[in-house]
C-alpha positions as a printed Julia matrix, in Angstrom:
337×3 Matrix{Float64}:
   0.0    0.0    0.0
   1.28   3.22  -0.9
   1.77   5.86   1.98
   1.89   9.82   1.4
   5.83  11.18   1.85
   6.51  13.1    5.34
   5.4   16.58   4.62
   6.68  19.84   5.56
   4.25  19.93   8.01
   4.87  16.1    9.87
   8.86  17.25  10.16
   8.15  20.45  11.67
   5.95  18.73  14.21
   8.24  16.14  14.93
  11.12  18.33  15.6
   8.96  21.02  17.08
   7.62  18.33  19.84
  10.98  16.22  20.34
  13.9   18.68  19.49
  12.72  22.22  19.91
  10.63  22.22  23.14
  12.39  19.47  25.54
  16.07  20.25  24.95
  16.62  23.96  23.34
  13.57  25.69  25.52
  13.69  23.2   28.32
   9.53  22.83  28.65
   8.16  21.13  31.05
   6.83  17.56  30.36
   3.21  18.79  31.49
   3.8   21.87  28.86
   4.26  19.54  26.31
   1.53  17.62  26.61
  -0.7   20.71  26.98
   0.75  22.0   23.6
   0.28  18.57  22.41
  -3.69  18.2   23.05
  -4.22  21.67  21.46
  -2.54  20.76  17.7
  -4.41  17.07  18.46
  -7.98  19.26  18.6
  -6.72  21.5   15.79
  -5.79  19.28  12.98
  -8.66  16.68  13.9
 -11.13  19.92  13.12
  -9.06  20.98  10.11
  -9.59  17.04   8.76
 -12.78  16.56   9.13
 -13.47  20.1    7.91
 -12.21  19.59   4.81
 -12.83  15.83   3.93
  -9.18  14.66   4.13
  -6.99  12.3    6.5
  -4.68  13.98   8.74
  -1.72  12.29   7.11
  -2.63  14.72   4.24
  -2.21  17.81   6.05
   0.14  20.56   4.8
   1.79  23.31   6.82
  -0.2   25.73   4.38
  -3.47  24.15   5.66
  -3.07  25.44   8.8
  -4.18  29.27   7.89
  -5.79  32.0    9.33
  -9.37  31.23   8.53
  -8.81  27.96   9.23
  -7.65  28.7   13.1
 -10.52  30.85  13.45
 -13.0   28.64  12.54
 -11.4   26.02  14.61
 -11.38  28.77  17.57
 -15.13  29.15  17.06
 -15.46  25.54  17.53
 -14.09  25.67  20.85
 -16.38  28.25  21.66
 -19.9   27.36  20.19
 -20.18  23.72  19.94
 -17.67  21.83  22.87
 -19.16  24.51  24.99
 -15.75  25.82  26.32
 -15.13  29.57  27.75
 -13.17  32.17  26.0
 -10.36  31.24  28.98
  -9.67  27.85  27.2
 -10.19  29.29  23.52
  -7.37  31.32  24.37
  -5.2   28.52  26.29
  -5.84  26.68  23.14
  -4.84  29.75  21.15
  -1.32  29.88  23.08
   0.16  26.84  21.82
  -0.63  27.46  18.12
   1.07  31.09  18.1
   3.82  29.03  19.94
   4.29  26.57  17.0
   4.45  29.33  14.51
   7.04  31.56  16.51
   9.31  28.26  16.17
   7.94  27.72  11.77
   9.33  31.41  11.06
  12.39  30.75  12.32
  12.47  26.97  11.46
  11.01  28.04   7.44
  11.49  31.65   6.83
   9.98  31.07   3.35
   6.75  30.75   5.36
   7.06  33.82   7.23
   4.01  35.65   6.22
   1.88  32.6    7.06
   3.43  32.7   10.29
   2.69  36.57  10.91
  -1.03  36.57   9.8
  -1.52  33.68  12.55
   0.5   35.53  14.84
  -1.76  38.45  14.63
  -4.69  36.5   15.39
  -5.95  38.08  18.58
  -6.56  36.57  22.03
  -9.81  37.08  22.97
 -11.14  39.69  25.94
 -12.44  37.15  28.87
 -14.76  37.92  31.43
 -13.36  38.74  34.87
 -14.8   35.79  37.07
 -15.42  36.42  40.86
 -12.81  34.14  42.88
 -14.08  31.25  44.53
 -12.57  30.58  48.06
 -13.73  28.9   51.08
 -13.67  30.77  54.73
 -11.7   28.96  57.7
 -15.08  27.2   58.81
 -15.96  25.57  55.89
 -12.58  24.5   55.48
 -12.8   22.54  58.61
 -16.62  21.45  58.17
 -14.86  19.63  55.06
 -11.58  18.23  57.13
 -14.43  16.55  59.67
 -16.72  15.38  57.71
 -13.58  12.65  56.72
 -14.18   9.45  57.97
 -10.35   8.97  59.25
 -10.64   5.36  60.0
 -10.56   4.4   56.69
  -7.63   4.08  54.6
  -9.58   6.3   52.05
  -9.99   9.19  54.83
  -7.16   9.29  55.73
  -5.26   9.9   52.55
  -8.29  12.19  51.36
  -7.39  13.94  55.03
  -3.81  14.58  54.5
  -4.39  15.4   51.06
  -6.48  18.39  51.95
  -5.11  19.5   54.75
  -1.63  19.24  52.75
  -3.93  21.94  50.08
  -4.88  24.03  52.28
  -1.42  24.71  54.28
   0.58  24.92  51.1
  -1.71  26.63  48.66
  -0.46  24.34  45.68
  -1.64  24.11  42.68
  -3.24  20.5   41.84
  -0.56  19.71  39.64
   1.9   19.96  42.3
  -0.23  18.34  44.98
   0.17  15.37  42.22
   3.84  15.15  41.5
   4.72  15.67  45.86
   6.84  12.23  46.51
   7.36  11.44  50.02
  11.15  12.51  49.53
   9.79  16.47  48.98
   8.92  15.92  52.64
  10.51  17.2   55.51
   8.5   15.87  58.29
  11.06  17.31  61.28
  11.5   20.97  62.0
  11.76  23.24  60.26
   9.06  21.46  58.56
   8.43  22.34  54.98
   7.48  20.63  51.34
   9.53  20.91  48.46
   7.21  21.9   45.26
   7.63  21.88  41.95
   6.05  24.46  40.02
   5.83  25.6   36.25
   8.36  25.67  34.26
   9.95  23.22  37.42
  10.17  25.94  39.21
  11.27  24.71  43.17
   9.99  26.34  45.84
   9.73  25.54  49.57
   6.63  25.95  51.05
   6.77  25.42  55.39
   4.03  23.35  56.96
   1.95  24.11  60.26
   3.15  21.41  62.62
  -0.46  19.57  62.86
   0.39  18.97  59.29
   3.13  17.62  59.36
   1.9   15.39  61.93
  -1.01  14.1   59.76
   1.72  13.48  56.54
   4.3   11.5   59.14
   1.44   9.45  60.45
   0.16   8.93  56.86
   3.44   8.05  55.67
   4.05   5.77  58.67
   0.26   3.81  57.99
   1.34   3.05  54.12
   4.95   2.33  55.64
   7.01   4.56  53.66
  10.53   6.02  54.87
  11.24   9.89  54.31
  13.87   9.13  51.28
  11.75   7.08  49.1
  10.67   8.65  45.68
   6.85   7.17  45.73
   4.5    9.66  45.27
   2.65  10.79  48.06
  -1.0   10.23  47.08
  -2.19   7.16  44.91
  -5.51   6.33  44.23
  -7.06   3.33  44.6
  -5.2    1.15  41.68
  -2.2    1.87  43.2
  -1.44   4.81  40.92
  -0.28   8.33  41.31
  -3.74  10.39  41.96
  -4.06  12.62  38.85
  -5.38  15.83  38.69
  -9.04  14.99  37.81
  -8.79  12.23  40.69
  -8.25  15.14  43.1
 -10.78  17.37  41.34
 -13.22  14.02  42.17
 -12.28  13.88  45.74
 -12.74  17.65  46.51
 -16.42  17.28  44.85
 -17.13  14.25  47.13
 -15.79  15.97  50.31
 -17.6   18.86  49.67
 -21.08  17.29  49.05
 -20.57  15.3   52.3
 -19.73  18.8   54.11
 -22.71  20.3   53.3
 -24.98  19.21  56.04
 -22.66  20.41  58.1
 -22.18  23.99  56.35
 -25.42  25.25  54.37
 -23.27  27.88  53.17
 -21.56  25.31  51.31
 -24.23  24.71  48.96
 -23.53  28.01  46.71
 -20.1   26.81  46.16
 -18.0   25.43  43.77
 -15.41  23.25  45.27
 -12.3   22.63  42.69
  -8.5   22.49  43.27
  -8.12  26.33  42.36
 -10.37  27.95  44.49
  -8.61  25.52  47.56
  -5.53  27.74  46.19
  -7.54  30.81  46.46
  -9.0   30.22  49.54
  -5.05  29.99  51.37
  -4.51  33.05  49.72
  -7.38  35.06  51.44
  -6.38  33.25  54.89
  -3.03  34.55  54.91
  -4.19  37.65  53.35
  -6.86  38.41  56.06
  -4.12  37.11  58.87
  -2.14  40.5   57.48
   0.66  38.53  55.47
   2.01  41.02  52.84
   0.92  40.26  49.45
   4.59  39.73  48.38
   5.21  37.27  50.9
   1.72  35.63  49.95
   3.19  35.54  46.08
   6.22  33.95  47.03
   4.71  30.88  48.66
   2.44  30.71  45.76
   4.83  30.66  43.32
   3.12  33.35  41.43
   5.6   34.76  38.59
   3.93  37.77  38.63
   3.14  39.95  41.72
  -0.01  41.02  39.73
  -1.55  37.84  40.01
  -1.52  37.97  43.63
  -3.05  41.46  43.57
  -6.05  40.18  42.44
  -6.75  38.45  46.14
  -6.73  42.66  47.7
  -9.83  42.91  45.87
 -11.77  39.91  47.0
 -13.03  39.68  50.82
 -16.01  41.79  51.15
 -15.75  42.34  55.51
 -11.99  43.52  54.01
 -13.47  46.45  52.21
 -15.83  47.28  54.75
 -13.47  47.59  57.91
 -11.32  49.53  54.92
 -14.27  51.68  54.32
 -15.0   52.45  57.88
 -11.57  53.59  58.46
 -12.24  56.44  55.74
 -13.43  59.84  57.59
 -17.58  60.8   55.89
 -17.21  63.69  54.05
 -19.29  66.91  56.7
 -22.24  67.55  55.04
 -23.06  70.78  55.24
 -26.4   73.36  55.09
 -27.03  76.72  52.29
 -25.05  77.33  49.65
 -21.08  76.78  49.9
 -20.41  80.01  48.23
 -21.44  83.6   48.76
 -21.62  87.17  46.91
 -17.88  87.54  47.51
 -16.37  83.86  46.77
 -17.41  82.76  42.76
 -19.27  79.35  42.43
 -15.49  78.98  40.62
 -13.21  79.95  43.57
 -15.32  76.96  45.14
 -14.62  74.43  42.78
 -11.61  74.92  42.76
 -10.73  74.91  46.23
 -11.99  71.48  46.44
């Protein structure tokens, strides 16, 4: 059977995914696979969009209209928010950076795809949990179980550290220091490390956690496996949160109007520390934020915040007749003001 001969667009792929990304930028393993799923989605729409296999492909049928259609897609019919049509955006402007430089003869392709825009999103209100519906959601755990009591040390291990799922994932038992100073080792984007310190009654749940699955401090297991045996993955802690926090709601009504999900855990140690009057640098830091504006963001949420911030503000007098007279102008008024 005759097969179609590696096009220009299969070798830029190939050396994009296995050359370019792992050893001259040094990307992340999770980056990869991220960029990976989005060019997956992308060429299965531009195949079945235009009749053909996606052996037949060609760099030059990856244009502009083309990626906007395919960004429509995203949008309209999978039902996904501008947030991911522009995550999914990311990785295709990322390709063509490396084609113009990889195929110069291709350039102008590259530019008109470049210029396609991300798209404005919608400012979402953060979701975070107060102190006591974090700990309606610790006792509601059924500790006697070997299930509660890795889904125990699991979110307490969240909520001290802030982590982001990802790194909750990847923590081996080795990341662990379990004697004072006591601390985790985590492992961010980009493999960023960062070490984040742990309250002591945490690190009292993680030694007697390790200690009941009979693990010593230098092994390289990871921490959390689910029940297979496996490393927990990040929709197997997404799953957990969801069960915890149905079974908390009894407990906490207030519960019932929110969303429970391994980012708004994050958010939720952010408020704590920021309402406990840690600085928001310090607060970005232990996030691992990149930025210090993404921390920012966290001034603007607790409502009680802005009203003790309010009622530190002196009222403007009011006062009674007119604030000028015959000999001060309505305009040496204004602009005394």
């Amino acid at each position: 059977m005759k097969t179609d001969p590696p096009n220009l667009l299969a070798a830029a792929i190939r050396e994009y995914f296995t050359d370019h990304l792992p050893r001259l930028r040094g990307t992340s393993p999770h980056t990869i696979h991220s960029y990976r799923d989005s060019l997956v989605l992308l060429l299965r729409f531009l195949a079945q969009q235009r009749s053909i296999s996606i052996t037949r492909l060609d760099l030059t049928d990856l244009d502009p209209p083309g990626i906007l259609a395919f960004l429509t897609y995203i949008e309209e019919e999978r039902n996904n928010s501008v947030s991911t049509r522009n995550v999914r955006l990311s990785p295709i402007h990322a390709f063509f950076h490396f084609v113009a430089s990889r195929n110069p003869e291709h350039i102008e392709l590259a530019q008109r795809i470049l210029g396609i825009p991300f798209k404005r999103a919608r400012q979402r209100v953060i979701d975070y949990l107060e102190y006591d519906e974090i700990d309606a959601i610790l006792k509601t755990i059924n500790r006697s179980t070997r299930q509660g009591t890795r889904d125990y040390a699991l979110l307490e291990t969240m909520f001290n550290t802030g982590a982001r799922v990802q790194e909750i994932a990847d923590l081996r038992v080795c990341d662990l220091q379990l004697t004072k100073p006591f601390q985790a080792r985590l492992f961010g984007k980009g493999r960023k490390e960062r070490y984040c310190p742990l309250w002591p009654q945490t690190a009292a749940v993680l030694k007697a956690f390790c200690q009941h699955r009979n693990l010593e401090s230098r092994s390289e297991s990871h921490l959390f496996l689910n029940h297979r045996g496996n490393p927990l993955t990040r929709f197997g802690i997404r799953h957990i949160l969801a069960r915890c926090l149905r079974a908390a709601c009894a407990k906490a009504p207030s519960l019932r109007k929110k969303r429970l999900h391994p980012h708004s855990v994050r958010h939720s140690t952010a408020v704590a520390l920021l309402k406990s009057g840690v600085d928001l640098s310090t607060i970005s830091h232990l996030l691992g934020h990149a930025s210090p504006t993404t921390t920012n963001r966290y001034a603007k949420v607790d409502l009680e915040m802005k009203r003790q911030a309010i009622a530190k503000v002196k009222p403007v007098p009011t006062r009674s007749g007119p604030p000028w007279s015959k000999d001060r102008t309505i305009l040496q008024w204004l602009e005394s003001l």
